[in-house]
Gaussian input, Z-matrix of N, CA and C with variables (Angstrom, degrees):
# hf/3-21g

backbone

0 1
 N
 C     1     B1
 C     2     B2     1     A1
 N     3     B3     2     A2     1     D1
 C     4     B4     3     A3     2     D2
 C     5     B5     4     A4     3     D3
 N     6     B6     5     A5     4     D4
 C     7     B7     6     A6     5     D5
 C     8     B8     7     A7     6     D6
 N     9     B9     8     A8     7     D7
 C    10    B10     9     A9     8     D8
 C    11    B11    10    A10     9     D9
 N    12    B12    11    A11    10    D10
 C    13    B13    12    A12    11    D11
 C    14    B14    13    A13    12    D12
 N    15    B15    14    A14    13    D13
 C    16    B16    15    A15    14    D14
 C    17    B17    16    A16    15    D15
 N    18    B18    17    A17    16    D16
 C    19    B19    18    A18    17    D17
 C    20    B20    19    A19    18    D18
 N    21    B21    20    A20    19    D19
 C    22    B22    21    A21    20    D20
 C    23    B23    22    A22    21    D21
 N    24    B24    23    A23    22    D22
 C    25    B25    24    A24    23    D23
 C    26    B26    25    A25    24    D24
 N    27    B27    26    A26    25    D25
 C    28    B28    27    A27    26    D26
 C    29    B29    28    A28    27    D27
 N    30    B30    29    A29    28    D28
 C    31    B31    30    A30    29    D29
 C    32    B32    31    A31    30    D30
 N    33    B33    32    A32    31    D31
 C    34    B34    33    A33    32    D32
 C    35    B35    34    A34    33    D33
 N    36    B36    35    A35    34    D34
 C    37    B37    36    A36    35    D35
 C    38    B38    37    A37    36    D36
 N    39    B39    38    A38    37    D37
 C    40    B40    39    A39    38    D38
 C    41    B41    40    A40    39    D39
 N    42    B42    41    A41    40    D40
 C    43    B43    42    A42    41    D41
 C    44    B44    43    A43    42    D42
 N    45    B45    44    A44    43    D43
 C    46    B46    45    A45    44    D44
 C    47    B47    46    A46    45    D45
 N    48    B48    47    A47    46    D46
 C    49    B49    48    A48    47    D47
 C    50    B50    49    A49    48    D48
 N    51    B51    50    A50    49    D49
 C    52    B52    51    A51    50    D50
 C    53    B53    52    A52    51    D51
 N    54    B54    53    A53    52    D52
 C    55    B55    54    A54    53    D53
 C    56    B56    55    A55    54    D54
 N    57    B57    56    A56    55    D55
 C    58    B58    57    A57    56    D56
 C    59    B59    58    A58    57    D57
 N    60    B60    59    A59    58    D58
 C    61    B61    60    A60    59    D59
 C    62    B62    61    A61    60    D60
 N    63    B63    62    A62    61    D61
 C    64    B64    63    A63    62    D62
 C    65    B65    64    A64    63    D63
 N    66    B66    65    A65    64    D64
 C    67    B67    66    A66    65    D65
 C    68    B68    67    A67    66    D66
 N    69    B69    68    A68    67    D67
 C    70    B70    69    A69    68    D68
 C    71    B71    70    A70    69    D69
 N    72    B72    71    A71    70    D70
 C    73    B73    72    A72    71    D71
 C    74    B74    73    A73    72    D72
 N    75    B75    74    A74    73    D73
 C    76    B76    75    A75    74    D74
 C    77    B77    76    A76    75    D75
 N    78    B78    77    A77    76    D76
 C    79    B79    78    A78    77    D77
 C    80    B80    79    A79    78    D78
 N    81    B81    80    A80    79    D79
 C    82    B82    81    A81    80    D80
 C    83    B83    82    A82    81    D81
 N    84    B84    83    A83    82    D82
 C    85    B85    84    A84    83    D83
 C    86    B86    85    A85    84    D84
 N    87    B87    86    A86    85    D85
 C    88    B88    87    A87    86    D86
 C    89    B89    88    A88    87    D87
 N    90    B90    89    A89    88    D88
 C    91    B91    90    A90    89    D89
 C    92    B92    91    A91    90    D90
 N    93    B93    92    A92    91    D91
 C    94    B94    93    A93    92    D92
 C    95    B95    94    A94    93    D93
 N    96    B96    95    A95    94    D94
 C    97    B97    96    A96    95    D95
 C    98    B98    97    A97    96    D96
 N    99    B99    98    A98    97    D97
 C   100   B100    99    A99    98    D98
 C   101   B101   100   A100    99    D99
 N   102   B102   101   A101   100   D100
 C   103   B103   102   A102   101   D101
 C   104   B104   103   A103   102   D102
 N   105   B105   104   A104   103   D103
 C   106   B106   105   A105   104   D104
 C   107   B107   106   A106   105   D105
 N   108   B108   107   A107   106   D106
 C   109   B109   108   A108   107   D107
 C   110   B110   109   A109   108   D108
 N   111   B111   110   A110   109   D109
 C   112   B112   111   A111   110   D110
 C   113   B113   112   A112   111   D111
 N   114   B114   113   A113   112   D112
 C   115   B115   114   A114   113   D113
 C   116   B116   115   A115   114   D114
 N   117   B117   116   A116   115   D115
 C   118   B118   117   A117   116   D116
 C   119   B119   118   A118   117   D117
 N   120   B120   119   A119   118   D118
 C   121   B121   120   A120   119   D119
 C   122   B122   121   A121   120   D120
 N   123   B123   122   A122   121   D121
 C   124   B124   123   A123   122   D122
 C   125   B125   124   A124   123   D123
 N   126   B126   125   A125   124   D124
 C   127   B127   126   A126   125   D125
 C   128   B128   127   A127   126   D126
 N   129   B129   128   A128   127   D127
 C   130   B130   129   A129   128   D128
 C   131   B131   130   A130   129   D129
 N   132   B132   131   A131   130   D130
 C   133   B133   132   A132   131   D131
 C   134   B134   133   A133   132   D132
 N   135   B135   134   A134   133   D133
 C   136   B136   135   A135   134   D134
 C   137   B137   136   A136   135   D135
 N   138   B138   137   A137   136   D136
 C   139   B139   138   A138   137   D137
 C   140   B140   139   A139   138   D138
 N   141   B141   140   A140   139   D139
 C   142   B142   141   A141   140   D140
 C   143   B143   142   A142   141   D141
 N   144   B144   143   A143   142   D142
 C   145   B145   144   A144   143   D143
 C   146   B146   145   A145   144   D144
 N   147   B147   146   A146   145   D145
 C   148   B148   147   A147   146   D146
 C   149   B149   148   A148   147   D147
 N   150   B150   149   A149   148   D148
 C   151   B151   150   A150   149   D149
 C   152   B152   151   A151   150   D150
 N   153   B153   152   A152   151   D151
 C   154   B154   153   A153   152   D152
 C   155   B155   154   A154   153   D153
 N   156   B156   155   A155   154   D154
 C   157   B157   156   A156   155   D155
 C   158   B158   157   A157   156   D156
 N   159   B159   158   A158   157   D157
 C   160   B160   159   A159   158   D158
 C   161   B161   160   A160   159   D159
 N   162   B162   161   A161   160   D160
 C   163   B163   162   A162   161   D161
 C   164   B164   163   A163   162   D162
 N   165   B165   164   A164   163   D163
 C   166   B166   165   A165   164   D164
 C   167   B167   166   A166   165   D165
 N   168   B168   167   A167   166   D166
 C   169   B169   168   A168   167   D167
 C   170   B170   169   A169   168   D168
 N   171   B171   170   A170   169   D169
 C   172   B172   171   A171   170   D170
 C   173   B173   172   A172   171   D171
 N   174   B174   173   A173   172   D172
 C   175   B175   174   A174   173   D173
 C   176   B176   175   A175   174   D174
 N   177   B177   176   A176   175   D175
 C   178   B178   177   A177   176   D176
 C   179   B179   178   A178   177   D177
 N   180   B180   179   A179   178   D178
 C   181   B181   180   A180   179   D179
 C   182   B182   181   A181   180   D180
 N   183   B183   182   A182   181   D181
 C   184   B184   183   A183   182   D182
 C   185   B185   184   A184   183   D183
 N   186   B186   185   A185   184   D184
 C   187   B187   186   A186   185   D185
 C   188   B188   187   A187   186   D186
 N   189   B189   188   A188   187   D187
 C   190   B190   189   A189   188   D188
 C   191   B191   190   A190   189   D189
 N   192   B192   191   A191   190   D190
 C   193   B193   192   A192   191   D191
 C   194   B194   193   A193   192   D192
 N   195   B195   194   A194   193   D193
 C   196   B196   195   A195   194   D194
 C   197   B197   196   A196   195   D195
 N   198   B198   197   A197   196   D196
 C   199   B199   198   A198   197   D197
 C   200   B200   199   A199   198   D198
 N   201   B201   200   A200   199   D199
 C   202   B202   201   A201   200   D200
 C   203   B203   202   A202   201   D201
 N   204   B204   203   A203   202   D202
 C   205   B205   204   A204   203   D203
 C   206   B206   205   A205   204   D204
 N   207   B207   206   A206   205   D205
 C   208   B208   207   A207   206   D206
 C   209   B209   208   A208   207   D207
 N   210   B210   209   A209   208   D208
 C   211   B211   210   A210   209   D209
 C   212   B212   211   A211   210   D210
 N   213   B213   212   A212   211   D211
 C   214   B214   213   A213   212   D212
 C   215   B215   214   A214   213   D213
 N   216   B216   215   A215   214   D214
 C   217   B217   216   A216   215   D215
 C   218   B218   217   A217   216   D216
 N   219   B219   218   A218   217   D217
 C   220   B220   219   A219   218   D218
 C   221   B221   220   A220   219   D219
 N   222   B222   221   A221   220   D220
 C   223   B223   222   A222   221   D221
 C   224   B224   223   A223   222   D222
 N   225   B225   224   A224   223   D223
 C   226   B226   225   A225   224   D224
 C   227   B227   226   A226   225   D225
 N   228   B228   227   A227   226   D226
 C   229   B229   228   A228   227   D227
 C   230   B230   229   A229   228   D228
 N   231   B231   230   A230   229   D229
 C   232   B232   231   A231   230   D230
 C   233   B233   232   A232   231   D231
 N   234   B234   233   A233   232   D232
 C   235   B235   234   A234   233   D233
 C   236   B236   235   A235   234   D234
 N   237   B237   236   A236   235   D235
 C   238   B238   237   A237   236   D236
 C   239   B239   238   A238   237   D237
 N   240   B240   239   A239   238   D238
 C   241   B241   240   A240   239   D239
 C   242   B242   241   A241   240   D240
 N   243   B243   242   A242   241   D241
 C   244   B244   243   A243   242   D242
 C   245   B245   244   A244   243   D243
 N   246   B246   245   A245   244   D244
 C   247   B247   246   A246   245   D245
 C   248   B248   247   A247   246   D246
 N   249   B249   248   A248   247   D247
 C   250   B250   249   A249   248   D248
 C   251   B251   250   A250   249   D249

   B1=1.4523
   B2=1.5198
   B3=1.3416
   B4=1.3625
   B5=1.5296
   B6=1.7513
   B7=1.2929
   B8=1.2776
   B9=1.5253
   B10=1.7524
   B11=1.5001
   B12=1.2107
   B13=1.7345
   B14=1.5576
   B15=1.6099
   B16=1.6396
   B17=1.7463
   B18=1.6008
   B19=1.1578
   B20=1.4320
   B21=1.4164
   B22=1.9420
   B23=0.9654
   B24=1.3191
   B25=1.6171
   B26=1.4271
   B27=1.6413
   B28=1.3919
   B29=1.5923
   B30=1.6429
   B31=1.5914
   B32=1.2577
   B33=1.1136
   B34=1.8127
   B35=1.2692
   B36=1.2475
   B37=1.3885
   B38=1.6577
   B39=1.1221
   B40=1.4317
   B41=1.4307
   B42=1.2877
   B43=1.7423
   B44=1.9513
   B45=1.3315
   B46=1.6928
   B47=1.3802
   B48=1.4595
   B49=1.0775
   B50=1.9563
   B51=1.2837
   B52=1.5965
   B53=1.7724
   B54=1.1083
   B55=1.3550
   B56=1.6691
   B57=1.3692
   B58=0.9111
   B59=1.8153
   B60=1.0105
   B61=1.7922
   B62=1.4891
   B63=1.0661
   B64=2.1861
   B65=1.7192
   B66=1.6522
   B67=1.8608
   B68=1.7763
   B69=2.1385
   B70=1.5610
   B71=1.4928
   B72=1.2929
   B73=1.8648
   B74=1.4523
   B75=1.6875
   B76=1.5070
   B77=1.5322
   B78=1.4488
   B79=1.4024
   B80=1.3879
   B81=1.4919
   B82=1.4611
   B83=1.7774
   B84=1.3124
   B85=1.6853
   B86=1.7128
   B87=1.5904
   B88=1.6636
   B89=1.7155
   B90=0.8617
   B91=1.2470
   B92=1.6296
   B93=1.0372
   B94=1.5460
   B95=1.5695
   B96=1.3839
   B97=1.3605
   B98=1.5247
   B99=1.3844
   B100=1.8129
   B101=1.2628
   B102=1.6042
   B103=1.7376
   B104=1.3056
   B105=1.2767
   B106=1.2677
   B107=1.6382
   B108=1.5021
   B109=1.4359
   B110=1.7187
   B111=0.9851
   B112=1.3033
   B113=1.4518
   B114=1.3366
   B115=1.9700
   B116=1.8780
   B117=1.0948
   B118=1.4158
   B119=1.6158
   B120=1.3558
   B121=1.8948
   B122=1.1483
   B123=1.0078
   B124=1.5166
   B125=1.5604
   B126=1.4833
   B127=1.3728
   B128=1.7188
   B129=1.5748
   B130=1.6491
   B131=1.0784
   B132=1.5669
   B133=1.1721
   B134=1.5966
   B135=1.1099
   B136=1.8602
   B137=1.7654
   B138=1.6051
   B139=1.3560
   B140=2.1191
   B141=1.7455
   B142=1.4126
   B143=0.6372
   B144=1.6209
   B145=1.3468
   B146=1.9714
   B147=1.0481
   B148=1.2110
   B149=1.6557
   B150=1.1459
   B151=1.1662
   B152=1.8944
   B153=1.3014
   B154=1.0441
   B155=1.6717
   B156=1.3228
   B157=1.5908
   B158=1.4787
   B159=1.7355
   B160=1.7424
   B161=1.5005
   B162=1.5468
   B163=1.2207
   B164=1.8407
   B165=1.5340
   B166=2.0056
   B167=1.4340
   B168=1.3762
   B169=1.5776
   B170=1.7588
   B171=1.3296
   B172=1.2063
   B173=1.7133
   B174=1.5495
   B175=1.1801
   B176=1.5256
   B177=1.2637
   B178=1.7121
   B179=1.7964
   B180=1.7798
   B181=1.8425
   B182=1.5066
   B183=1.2525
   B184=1.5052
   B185=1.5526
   B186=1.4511
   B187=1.2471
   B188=1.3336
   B189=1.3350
   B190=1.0701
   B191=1.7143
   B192=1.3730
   B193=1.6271
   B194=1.9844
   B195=1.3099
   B196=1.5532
   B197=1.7889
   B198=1.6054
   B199=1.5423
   B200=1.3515
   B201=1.3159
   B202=1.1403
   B203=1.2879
   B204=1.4758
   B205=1.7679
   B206=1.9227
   B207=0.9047
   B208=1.6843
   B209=1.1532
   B210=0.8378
   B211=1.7390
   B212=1.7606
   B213=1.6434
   B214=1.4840
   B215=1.8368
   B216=1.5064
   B217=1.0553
   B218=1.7918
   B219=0.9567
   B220=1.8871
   B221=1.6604
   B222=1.3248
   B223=1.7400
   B224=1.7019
   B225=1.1136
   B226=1.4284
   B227=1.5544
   B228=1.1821
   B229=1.4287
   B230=1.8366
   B231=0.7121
   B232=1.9669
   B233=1.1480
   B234=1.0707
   B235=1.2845
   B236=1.6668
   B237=0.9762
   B238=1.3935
   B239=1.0329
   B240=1.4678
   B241=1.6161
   B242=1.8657
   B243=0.8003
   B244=1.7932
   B245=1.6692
   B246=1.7047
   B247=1.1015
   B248=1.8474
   B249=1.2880
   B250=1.6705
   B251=0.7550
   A1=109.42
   A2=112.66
   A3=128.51
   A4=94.34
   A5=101.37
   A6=125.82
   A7=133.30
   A8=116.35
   A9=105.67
   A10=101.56
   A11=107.78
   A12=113.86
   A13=90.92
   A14=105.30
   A15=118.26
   A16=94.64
   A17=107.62
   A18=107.83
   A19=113.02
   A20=127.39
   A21=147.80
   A22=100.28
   A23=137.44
   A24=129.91
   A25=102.57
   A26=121.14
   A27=105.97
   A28=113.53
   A29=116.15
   A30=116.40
   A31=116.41
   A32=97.18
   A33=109.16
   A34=110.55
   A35=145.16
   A36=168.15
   A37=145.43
   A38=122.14
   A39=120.74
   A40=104.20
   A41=132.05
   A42=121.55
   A43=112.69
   A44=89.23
   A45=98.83
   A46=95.55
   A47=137.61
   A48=147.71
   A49=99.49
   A50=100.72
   A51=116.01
   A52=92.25
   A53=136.92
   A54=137.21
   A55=90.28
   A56=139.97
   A57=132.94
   A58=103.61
   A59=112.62
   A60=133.29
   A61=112.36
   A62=89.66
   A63=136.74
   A64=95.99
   A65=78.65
   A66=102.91
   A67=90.17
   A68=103.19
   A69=66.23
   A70=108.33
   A71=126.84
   A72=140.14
   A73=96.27
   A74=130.42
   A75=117.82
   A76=99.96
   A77=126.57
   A78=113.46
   A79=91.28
   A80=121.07
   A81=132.52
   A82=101.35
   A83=116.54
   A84=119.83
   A85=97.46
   A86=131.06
   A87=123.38
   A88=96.80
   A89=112.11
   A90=114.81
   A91=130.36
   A92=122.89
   A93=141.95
   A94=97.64
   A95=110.40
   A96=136.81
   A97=137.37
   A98=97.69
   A99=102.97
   A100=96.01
   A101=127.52
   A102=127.22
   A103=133.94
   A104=134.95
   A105=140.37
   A106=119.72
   A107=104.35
   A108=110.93
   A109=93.30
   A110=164.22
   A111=160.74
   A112=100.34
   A113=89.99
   A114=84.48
   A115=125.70
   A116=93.81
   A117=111.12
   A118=100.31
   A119=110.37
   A120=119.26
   A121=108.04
   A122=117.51
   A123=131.77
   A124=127.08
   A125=104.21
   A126=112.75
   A127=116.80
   A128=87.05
   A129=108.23
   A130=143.09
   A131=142.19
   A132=118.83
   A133=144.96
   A134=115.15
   A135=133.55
   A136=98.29
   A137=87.95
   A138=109.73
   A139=98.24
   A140=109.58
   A141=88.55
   A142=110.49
   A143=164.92
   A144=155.22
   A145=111.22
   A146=113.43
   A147=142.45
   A148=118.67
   A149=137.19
   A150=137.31
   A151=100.56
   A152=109.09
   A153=142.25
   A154=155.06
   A155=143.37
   A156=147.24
   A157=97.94
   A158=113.56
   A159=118.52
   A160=100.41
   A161=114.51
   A162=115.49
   A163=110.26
   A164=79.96
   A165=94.22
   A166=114.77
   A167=104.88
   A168=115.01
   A169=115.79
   A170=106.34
   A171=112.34
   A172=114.26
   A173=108.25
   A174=147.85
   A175=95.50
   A176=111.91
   A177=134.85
   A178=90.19
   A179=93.39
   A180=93.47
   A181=106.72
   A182=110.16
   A183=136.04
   A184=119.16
   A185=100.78
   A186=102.82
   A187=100.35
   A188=146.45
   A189=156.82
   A190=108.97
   A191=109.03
   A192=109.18
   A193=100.82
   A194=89.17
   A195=106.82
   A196=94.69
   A197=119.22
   A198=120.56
   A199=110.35
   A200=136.84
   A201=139.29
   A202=122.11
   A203=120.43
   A204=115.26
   A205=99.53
   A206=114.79
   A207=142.18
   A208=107.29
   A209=136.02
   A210=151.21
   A211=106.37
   A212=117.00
   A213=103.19
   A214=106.51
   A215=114.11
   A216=105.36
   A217=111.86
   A218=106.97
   A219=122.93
   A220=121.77
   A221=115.03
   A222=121.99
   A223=89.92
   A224=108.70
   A225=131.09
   A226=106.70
   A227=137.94
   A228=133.41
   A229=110.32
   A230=119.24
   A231=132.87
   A232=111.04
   A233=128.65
   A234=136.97
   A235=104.20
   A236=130.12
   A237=142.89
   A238=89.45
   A239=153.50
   A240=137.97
   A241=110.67
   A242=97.18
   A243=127.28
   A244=109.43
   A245=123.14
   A246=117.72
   A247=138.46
   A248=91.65
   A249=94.61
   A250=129.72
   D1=146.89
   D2=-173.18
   D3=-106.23
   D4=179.25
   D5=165.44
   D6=-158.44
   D7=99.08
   D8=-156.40
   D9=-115.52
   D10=145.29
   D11=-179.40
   D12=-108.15
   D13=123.87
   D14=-178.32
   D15=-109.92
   D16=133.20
   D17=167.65
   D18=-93.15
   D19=123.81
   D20=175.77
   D21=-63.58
   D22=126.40
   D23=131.59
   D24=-88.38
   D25=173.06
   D26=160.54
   D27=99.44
   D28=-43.07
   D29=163.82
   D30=-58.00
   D31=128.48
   D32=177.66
   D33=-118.58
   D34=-46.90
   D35=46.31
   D36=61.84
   D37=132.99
   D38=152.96
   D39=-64.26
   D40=-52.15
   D41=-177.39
   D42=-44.73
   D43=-30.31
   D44=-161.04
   D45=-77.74
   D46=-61.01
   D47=178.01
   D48=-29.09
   D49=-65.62
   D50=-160.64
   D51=-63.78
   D52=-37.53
   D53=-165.04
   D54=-77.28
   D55=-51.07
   D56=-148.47
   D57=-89.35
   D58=-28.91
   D59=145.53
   D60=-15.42
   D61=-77.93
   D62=-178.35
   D63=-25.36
   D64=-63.28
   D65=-143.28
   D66=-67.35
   D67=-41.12
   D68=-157.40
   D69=-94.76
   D70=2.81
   D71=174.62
   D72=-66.34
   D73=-6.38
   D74=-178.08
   D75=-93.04
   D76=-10.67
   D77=-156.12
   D78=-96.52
   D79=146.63
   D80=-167.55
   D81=-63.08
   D82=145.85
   D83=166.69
   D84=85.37
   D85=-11.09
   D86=167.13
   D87=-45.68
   D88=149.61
   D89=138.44
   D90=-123.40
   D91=-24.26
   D92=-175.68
   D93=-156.97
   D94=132.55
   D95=128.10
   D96=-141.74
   D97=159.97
   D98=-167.76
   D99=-143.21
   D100=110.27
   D101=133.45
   D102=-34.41
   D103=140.48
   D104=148.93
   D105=-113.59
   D106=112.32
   D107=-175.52
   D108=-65.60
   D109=-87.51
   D110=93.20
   D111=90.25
   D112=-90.38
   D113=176.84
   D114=-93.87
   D115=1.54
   D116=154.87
   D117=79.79
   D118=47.87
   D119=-157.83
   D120=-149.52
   D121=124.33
   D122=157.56
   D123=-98.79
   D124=121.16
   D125=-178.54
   D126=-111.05
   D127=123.22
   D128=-177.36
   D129=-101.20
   D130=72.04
   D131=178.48
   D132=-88.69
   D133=133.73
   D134=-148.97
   D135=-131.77
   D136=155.57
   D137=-177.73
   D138=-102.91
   D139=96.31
   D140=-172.52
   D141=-78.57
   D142=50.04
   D143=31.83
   D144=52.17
   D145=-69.36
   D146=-176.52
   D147=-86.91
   D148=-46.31
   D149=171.84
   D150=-138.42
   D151=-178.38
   D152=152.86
   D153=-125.23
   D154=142.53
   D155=-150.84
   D156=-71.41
   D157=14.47
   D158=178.03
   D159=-110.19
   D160=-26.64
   D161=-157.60
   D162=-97.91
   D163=-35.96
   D164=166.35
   D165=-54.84
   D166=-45.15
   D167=-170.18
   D168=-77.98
   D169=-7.25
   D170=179.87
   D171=-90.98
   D172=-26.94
   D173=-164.71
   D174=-64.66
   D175=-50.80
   D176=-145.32
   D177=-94.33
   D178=-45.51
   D179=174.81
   D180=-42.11
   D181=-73.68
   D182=-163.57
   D183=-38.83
   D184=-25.22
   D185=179.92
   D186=-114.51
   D187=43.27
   D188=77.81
   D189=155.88
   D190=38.03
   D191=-156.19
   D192=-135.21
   D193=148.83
   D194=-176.78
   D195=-63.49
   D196=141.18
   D197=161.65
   D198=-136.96
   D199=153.02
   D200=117.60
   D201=-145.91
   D202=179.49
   D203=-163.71
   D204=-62.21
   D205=163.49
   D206=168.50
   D207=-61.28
   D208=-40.26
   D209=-172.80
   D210=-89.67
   D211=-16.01
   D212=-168.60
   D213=-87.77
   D214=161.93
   D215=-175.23
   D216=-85.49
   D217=-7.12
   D218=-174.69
   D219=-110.29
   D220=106.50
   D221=-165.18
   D222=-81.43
   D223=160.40
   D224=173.31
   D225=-108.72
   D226=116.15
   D227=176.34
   D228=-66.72
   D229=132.18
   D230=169.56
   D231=-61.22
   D232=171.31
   D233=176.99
   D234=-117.72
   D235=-0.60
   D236=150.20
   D237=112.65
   D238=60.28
   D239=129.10
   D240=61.55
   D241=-145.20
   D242=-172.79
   D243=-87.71
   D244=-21.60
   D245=156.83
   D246=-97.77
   D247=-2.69
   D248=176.11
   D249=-67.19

């Protein structure tokens, strides 16, 4: 098991948080995740075996929100989630 901290743009919300939850507990090998509207991060744990920190992040796109790792020096802007 892995553990990746995804940085959110785009949460505005408790809805946004829970959508971004959703999106990434649907991709095969999640096992746990939890948002923080707060620090604007989502924490994931996955079997990388099973997926990958390309496939999560695409996950997080899809459901309509800015991602990249916690650690990168460059934010991706959102498209505003569940409140735009």
């Amino acid at each position: 098991m892995q553990t990746e901290i995804l940085k959110v743009s785009g949460m505005n919300c408790s809805g946004c948080t829970s959508n971004v939850v959703k999106a990434l507990k649907e991709v095969n090998g999640v096992s746990d995740a939890h948002a923080s509207l707060a620090a604007g991060e989502a924490t994931v744990n996955f079997d990388e075996r099973m997926t990958s920190s390309k496939q999560l992040k695409s996950a997080v796109q899809r459901a309509g929100y800015g991602v990249d790792s916690a650690n990168a020096n460059q934010s991706h802007e959102g498209k505003g989630g569940c409140c735009a």
